[in-house]
C-alpha positions in Angstrom: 111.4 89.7 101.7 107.9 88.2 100.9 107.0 88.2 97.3 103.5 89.8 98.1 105.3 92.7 99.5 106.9 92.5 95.5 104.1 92.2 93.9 102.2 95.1 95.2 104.8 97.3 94.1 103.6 97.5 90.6 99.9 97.7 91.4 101.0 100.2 94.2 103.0 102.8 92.3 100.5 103.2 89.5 97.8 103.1 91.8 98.5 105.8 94.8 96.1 108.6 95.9 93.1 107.0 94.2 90.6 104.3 94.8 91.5 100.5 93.9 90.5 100.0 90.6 88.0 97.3 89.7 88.5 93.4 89.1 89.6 93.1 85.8 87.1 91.1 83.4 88.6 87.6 82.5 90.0 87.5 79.3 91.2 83.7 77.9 94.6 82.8 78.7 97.0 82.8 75.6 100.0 81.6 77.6 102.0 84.4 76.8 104.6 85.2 79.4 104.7 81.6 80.5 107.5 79.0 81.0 110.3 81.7 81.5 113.4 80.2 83.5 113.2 82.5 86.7 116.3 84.4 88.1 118.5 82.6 90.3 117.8 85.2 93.5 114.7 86.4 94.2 114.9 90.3 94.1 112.6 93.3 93.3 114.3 94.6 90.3 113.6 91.0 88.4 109.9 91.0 89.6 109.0 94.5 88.9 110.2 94.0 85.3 108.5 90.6 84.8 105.2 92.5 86.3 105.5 95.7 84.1 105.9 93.1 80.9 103.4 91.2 82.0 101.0 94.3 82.7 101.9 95.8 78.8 101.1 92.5 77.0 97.8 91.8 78.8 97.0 95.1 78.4 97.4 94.9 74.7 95.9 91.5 74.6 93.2 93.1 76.1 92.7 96.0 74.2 93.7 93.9 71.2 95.8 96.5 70.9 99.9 97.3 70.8 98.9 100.6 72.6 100.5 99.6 76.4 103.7 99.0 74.9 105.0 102.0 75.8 103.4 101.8 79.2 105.4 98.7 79.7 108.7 100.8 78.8 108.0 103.5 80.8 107.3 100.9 83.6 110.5 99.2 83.3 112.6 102.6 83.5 110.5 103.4 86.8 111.4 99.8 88.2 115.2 100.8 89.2 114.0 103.7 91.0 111.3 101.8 93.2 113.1 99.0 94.0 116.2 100.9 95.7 113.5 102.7 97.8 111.3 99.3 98.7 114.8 97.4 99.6 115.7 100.3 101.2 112.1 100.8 103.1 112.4 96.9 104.2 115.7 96.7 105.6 114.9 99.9 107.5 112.3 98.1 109.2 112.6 95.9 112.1 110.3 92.9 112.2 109.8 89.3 113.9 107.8 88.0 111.1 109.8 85.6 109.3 108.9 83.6 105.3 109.6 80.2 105.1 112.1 79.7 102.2 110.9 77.3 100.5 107.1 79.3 100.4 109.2 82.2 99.0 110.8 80.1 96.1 108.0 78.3 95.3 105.8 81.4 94.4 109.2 83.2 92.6 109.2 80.2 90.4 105.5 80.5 90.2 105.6 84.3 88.7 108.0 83.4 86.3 106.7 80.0 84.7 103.1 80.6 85.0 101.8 82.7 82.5 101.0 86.1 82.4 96.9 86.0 83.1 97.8 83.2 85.5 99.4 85.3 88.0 97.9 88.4 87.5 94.2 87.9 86.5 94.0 84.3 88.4 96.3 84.9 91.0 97.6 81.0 90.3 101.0 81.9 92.8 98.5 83.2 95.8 100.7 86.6 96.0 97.9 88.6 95.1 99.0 89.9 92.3 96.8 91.5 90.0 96.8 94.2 86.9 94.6 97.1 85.8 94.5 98.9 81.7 93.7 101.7 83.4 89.7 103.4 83.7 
């Protein structure tokens, strides 16, 4: 399963029925997030909470604010739910295309010890990853 595929989850579930919403502006990058010891198997469950953390502090970073917390929570109780139905949607599916490995890893290790704005405002792991606070 190709991290990109993961990634978009988070920017997909919050984002459906409406337009893409802008860039965000850059904002410096406090580190926070970074130099995390990633899980041992790459999975959607450990990536959509990394990405809904990551979207709450930024956010509040942001906003210099604490106001996203609870948007982080309220991700990380929805991130059960759509990783059964992604891992269910992707094993359904026949394909030929196959991820090298050792691509896959790299970028999972990427997500994890990067920091936050790295991999979401600077796209750093080149999964296209990126985060939104919202109009």
């Amino acid at each position: 399963m190709s991290l990109v595929i993961l990634a978009g989850l988070l920017t997909t579930a919050s984002s459906c029925g409406g337009p893409a919403p802008p860039p965000p502006v850059a904002h410096p990058d406090t580190g926070i997030g970074g130099g995390e010891t990633p899980p041992a198997t790459v999975n959607c469950l450990d990536l959509c909470l990394r990405g809904a953390y990551c979207a709450g502090a930024l956010c509040n970073e942001d906003t210099m604010s604490t106001g996203y917390t609870a948007l982080a929570e309220q991700l990380d109780s929805q991130c059960e739910i759509d990783c059964s139905v992604a891992e269910t949607l992707v094993s359904s599916r026949s394909t030929t295309q196959t991820t090298d490995p050792t691509t896959v890893a790299a970028e999972w290790q990427c997500m994890f010890q990067s920091s936050c704005r790295q991999v979401f405002q600077d796209d750093v792991c080149g999964v296209q990853a990126t985060y939104s606070c919202g109009a």
